[in-house]
N, C-alpha and C positions, 0 to 999 in steps of 0.2 A: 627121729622124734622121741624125745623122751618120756617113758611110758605115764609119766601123769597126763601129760595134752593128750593123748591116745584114748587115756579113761574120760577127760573132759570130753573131746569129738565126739565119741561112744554117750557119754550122756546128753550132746546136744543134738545130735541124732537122733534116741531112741525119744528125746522129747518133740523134738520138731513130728515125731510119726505120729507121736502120741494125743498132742494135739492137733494134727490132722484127722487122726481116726476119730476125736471128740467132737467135730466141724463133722465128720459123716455118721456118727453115730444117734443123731437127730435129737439130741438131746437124750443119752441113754438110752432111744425107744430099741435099737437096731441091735441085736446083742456081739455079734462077733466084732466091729470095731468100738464098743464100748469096752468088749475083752482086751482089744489091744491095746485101748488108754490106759486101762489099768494097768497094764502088765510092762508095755516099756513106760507111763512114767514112774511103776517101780526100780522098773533097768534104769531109768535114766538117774532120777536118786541114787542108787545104789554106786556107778562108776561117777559122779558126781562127790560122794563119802571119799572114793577111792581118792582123788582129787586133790580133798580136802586134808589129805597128809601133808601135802608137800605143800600147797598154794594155799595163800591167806583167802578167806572167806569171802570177802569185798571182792577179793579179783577173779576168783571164779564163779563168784554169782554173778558179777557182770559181764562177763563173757559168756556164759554160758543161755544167761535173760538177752544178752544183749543182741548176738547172733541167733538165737532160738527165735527172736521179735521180726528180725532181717531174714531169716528164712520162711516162718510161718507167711509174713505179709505177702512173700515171693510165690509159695505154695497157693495163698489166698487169690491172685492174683491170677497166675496159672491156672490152678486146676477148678477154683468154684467160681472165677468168672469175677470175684470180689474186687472194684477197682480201687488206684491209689489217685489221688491228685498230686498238685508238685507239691505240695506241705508235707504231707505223707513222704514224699520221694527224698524230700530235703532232709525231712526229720530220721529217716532211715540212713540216709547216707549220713548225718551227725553221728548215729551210732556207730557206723563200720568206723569212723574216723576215734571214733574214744577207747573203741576197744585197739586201734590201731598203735595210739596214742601209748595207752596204758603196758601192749607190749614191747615197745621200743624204745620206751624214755621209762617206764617205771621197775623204782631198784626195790619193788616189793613182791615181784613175781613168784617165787619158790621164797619158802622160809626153812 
């Protein structure tokens, strides 16, 4: 894997926690997963930058929003009990399918 998708996963990661911990941190009341929001969505910014070397801006913010929306809902769904309907289901599998899309047919991947 070429080390920029390595920095992106690394930031879709530390954001999907990040936002998770923001879902338990009761709205900032709760201090240590408010600590962790802050701290990986700064991790997650930061190898997101990294990223942003090689890959155009369009294509790693959508990958990065796009899979981070498709993991968070899966998380939401799991672990707080949050349900989806099929719209929900449909419109998420539209996502997996565009970031799908945009890596095997688009010639704007690395610049």
């Amino acid at each position: 894997m070429p080390l920029h998708y390595l920095h992106l996963v690394i930031a879709i990661m530390a954001e999907t926690i990040g936002t998770t911990a923001l879902q338990a941190s009761h709205q900032f009341t709760k201090p240590l997963p408010a600590a962790i929001c802050v701290v990986t969505y700064g991790a997650s910014f930061y190898f997101m930058a990294l990223a942003l070397k090689v890959m155009p801006v369009g294509i790693v913010y959508a990958i990065w929003s796009g899979l981070g929306i498709v993991l968070i809902a899966g998380i939401g769904f799991v672990v707080f009990g949050q349900r989806l309907d099929r719209a929900a289901v449909l419109g998420l599998g539209l996502i997996i399918a565009g970031i799908v899309v945009i890596q095997l047919f688009a010639n704007t991947n690395t610049h």
